[in-house]
NUROMI-938078 format. One record per residue (C-alpha): x, y, z. Coordinates in steps of 0.05 Angstrom, whole numbers, padded with zeros to 5 digits, always signed. Example, Ala and Ser with C-alpha at 12.3 -4.5 7.8 and 13.67 -1.06 7.14 Angstrom:
+00246-00090+00156 +00273-00021+00143 
END
This chain:
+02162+00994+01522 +02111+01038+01485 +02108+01045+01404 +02097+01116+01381 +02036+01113+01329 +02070+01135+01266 +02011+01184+01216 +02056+01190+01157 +02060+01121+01145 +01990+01111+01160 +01965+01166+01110 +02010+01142+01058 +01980+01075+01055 +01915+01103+01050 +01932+01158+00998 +01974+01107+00947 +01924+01063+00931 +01871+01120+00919 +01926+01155+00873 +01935+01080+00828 +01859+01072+00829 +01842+01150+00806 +01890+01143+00762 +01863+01071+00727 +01789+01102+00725 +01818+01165+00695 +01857+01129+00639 +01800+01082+00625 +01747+01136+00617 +01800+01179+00576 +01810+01123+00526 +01740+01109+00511 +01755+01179+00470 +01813+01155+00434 +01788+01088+00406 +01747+01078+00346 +01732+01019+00311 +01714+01056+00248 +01730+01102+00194 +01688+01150+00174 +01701+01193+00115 +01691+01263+00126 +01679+01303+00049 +01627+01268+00002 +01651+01257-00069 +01625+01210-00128 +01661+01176-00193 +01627+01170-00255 +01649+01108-00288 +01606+01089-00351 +01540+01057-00333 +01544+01073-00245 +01565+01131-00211 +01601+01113-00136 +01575+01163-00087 +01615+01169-00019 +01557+01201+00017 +01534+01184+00091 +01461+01219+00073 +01449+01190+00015 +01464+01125+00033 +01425+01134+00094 +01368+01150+00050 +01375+01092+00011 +01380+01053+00072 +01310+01074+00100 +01273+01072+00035 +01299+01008+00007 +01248+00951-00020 +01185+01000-00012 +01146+01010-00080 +01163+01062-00121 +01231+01066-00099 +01265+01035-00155 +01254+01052-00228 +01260+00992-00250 +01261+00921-00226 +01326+00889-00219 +01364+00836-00186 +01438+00819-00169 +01453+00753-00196 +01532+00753-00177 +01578+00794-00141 +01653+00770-00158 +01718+00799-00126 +01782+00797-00162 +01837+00838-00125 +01830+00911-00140 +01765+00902-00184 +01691+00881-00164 +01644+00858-00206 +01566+00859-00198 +01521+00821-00248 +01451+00854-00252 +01383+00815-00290 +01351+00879-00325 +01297+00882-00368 +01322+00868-00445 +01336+00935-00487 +01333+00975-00422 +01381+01037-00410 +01390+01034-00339 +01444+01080-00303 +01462+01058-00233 +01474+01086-00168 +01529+01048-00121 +01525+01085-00053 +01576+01076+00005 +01561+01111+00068 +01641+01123+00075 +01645+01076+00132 +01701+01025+00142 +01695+00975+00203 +01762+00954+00229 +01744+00882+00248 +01787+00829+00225 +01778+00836+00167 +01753+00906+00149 +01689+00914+00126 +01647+00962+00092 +01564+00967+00050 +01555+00985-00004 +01484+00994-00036 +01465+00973-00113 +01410+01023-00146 +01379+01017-00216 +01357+01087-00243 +01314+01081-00313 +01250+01101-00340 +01189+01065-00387 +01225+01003-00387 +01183+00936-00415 +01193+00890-00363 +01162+00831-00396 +01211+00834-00457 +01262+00788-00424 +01331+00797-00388 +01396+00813-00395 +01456+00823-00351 +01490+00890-00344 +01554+00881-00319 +01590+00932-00265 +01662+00944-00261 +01680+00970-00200 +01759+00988-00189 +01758+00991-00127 +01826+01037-00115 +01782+01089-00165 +01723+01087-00130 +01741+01084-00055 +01791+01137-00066 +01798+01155+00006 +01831+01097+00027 +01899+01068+00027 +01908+01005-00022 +01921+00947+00037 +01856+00975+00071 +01826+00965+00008 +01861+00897+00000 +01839+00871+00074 +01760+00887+00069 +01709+00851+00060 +01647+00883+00025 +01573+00871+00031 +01537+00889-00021 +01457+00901-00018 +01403+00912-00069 +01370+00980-00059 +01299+00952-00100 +01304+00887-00060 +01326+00866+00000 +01376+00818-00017 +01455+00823+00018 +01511+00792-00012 +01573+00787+00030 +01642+00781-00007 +01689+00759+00035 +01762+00768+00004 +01774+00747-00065 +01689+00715-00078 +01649+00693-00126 +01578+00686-00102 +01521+00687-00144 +01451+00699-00123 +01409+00661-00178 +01415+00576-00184 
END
């Protein structure tokens, strides 16, 4: 008894498995696309707010990134001595010189990592002129809503990140992670 060879079948077992496989690649190299593990805002703004001003601003804090510790860059010498996170409102302690007027800069490069938790920089820069820094200290004392000042973003983002915040004259990093309290000085 002879078998008759049967092509269809024999093509079709070929071509299947080529389809499923084209297919995975082409869905896997699609979704590289579609997933982000960030946010990035896309219009600067800033918020004046008494003694800082919050700029959103991806060049800016760029900037600030690449120049930060070098002489010159800083006005004034400073240092954060506590970062403390209550809810909606975050709080950084800077040592100043005594009787010095010094305005601040608080950059965020609009980026929000979505880790678990969120997290997102921000930088801490003094601005002031013909300050006498062998008069003493003194702590200035930011106020940071944090709703206000990262306007972009929904409140429960807000609530779940975690902030990091750096020292534009130095190069110290503070990381706050939820509701913190860390201070920088013994």
């Amino acid at each position: 008894m002879k078998f008759k060879k049967n092509h269809f079948s024999i093509k079709w077992v070929v071509f299947i498995p080529t389809l499923v496989v084209s297919i995975i690649l082409f869905n896997c190299d699609s979704s590289k696309d579609e997933v982000t593990d960030k946010l990035q805002i896309k219009d600067n703004y800033e918020v004046n707010e008494g003694p800082y001003t919050f700029f959103a601003n991806a060049e800016k804090y760029k900037d600030t990134d690449l120049k930060r510790g070098q002489d010159n860059f800083c006005q004034v010498e400073t240092k954060i001595s506590k970062v403390k996170r209550e809810g909606n409102v975050l709080t950084i302690e800077i040592l100043k010189p005594k009787d010095c007027d010094v305005k601040y800069e608080i950059i965020w490069d609009g980026v929000l990592f979505f880790s678990n938790p969120m997290l997102s920089t921000i930088y801490v820069k003094a601005l002031a002129n013909d300050c006498d820094e062998n008069s003493g200290t003194e702590i200035d004392a930011l106020v940071i809503k944090l709703e206000e000042a990262f306007k972009t973003l929904k409140k429960d983002m807000i609530d779940k990140t975690n902030f990091t915040v750096r020292d534009a004259c130095s190069l110290v990093n503070i990381d706050c992670t939820g509701d913190c309290n860390v201070s920088t000085t013994p």
